[in-house]
C-alpha positions as CSV (number, residue, x, y, z in Angstrom):
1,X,0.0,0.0,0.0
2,X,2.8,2.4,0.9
3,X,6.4,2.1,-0.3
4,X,9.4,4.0,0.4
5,X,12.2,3.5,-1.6
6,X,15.9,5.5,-0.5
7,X,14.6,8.3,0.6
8,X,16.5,10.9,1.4
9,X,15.0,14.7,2.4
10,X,17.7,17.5,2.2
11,X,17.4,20.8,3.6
12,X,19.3,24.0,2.7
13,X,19.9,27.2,4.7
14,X,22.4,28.9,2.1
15,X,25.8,27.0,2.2
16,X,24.6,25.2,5.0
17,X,22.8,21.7,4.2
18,X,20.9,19.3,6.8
19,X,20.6,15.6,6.0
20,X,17.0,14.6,8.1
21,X,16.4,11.6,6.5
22,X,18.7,8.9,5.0
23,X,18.0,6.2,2.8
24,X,14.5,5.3,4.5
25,X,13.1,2.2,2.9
26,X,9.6,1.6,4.0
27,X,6.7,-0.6,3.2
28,X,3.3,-0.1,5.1
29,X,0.1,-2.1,4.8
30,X,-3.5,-1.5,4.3
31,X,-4.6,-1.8,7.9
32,X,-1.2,-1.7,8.9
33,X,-0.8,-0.1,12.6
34,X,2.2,1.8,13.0
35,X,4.5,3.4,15.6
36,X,6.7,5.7,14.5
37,X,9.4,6.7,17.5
38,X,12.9,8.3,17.8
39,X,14.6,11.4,19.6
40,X,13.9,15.2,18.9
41,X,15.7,15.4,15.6
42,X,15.4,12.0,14.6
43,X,13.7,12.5,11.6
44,X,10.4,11.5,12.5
45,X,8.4,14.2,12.3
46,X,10.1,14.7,9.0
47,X,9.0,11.2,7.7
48,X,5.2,11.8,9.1
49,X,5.5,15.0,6.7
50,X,6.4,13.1,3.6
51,X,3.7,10.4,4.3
52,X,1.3,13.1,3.9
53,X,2.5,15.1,1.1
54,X,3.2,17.9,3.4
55,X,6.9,18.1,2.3
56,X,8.4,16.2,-1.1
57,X,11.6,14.0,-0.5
58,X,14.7,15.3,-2.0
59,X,15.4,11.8,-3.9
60,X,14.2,8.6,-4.1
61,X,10.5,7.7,-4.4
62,X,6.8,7.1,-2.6
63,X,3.9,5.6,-3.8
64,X,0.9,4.7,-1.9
65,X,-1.8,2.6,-3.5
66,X,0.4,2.7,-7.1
67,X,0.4,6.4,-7.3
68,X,3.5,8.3,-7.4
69,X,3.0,10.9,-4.8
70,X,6.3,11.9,-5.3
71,X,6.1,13.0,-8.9
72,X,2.9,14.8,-7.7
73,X,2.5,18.7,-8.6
74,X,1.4,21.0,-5.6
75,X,-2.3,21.2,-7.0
76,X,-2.1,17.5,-6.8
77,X,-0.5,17.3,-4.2
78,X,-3.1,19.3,-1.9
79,X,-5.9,17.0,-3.7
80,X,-3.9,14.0,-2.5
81,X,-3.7,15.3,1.0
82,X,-7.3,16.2,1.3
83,X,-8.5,12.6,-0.7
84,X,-5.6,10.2,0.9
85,X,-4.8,11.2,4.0
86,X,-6.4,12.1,7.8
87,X,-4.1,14.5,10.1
88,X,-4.8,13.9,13.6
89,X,-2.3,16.6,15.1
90,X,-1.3,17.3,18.8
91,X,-2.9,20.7,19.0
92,X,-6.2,19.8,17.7
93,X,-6.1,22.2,15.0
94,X,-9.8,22.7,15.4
95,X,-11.2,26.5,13.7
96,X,-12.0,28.4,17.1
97,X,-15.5,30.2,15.5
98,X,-17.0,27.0,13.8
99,X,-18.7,24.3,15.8
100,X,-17.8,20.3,15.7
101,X,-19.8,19.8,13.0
102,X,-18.3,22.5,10.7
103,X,-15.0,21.3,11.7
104,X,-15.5,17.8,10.6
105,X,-16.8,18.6,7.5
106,X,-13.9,21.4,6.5
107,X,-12.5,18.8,4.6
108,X,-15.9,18.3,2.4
109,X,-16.1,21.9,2.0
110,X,-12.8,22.1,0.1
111,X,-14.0,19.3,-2.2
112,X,-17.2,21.2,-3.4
113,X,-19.5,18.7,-1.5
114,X,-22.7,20.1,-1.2
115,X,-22.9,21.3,2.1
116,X,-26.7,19.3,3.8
117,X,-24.3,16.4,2.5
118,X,-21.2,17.1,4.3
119,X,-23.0,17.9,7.3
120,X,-24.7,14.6,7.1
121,X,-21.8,12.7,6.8
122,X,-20.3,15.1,9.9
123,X,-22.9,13.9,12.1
124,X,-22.4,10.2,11.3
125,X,-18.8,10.4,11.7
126,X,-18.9,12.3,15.2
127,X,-21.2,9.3,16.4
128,X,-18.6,7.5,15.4
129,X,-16.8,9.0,17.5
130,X,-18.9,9.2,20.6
131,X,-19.5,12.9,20.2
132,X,-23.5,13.3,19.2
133,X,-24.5,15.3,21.7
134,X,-21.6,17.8,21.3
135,X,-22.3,18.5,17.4
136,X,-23.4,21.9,17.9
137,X,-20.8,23.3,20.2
138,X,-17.7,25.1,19.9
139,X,-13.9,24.2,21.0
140,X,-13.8,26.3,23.4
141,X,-16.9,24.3,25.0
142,X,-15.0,20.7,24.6
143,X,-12.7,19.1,26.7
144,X,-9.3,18.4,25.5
145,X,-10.3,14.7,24.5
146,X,-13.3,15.8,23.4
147,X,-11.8,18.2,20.6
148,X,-9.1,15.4,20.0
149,X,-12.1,13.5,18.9
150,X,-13.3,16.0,16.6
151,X,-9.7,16.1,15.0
152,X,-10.3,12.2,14.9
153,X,-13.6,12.3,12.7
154,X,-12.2,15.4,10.6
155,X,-10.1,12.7,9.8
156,X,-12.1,10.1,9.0
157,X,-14.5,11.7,6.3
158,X,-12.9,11.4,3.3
159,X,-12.2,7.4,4.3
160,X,-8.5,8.6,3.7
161,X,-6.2,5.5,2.6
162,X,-3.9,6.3,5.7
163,X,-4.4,8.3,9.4
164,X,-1.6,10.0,10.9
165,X,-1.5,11.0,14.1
166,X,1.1,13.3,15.7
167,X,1.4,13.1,19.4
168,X,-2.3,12.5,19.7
169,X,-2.5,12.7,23.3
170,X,0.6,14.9,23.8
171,X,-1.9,17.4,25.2
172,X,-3.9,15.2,27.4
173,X,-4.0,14.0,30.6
174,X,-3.4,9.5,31.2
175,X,-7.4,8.8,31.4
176,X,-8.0,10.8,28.4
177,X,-5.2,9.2,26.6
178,X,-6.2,5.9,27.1
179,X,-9.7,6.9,25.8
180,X,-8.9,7.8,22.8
181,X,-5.9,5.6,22.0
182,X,-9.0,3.1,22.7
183,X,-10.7,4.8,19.5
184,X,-7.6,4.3,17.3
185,X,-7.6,0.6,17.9
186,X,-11.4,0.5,17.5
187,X,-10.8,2.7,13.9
188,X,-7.8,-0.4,13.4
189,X,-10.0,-3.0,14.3
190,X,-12.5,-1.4,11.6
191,X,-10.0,-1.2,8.8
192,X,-8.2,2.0,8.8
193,X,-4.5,2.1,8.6
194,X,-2.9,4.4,11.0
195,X,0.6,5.4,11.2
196,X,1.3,7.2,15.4
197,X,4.1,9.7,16.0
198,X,4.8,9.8,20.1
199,X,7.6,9.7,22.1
200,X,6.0,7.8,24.6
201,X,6.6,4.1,24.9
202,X,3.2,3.4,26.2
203,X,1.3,4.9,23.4
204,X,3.5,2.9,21.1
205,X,2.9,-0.1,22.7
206,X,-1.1,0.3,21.3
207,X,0.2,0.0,17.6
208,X,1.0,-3.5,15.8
209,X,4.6,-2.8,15.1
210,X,7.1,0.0,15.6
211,X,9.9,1.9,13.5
212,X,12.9,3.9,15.3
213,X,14.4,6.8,13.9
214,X,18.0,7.6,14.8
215,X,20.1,10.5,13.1
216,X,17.9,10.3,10.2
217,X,18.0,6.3,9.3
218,X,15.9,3.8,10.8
219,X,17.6,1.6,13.0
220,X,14.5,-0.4,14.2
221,X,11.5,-2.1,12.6
């Protein structure tokens, strides 16, 4: 479903040039459940930007699903992003004016879908996520898991081919962390193939398998 063949992602600040990834050969499953771990400056945040064609690898190549995302254009790109893949970020990343339902379907509103359609499918997807009876409210009326959950079902509405999740619970306390790592094995269990950025070895320990960065290579996994 996903290969990555030598990949390597260069970065240059005038004469000065930063190798953050090396050689990275990777091949993920559909319904694979990933861990991806490693030291600040390990390269793994750099790797969970390639995977969603938020950054373009200075060599080698990446295909998910037998497209060539790397050969991608940035109008193409962004379709790819919006299509493929589901961003579950640390931060939320929820829009502070719109309410849980307008957040989930942002993603439908940049596709042209007819918005009593995206809102439909909004509603259905935060009962999928346990969050009904908060449809109508704002972020600043949520919880911290409970907006985590809305960044959840934004993620989900497009039935992306891959989730990523960067530090997911980073901004959570233990209960609410278990919670929703519970909901990522639920949406694993279902199907969905989800690729985890943490630091933490006890979120890692929810995914199937797990890849450690060091200095840019990966060294485990």
């Amino acid at each position: 479903m996903i290969e990555l063949k030598n990949i390597q992602k260069t970065y240059k600040t005038g004469p000065i040039e930063y190798t953050a990834l090396k050689n990275i050969n990777l091949t993920i499953k559909k319904n694979d459940y990933v861990a991806l771990m490693g030291t600040s400056g390990s390269g793994k945040s750099t790797l969970m930007n390639l995977l969603g064609a938020l950054d373009t690898p200075t060599s080698g190549t990446y295909n998910l699903n037998g497209k060539s995302v790397d050969k991608l254009n940035d109008e193409d790109l962004s379709q790819f992003r919006n299509k493929e893949v589901g961003f579950v970020f640390q931060t939320f990343n929820l829009l502070p004016k719109l309410n849980a339902i307008e957040n989930v379907a942002l993603p439908l509103l940049y596709a042209d879908v007819p918005k009593k359609e995206r809102n439909k499918k909004a509603e259905l997807m935060l009962q999928k996520v346990g969050l009904n009876e908060q449809a109508h409210n704002k972020p600043n009326e949520m919880s911290g898991g409970q907006r985590q959950r809305v960044a959840i079902a934004r993620a989900l509405i497009n039935n992306p081919a891959i989730i990523l999740a960067d530090e997911p619970t980073g901004n959570l306390d233990s209960k609410t962390s278990a919670e929703i790592m519970k909901l990522f094995k639920e949406l694993h269990e279902s199907g969905n193939t989800i690729v985890l950025v943490t630091h933490e070895h006890d979120i890692a320990d929810y995914a199937q398998r797990t890849i450690v960065l060091k200095d840019g290579e990966i060294i485990e996994g």
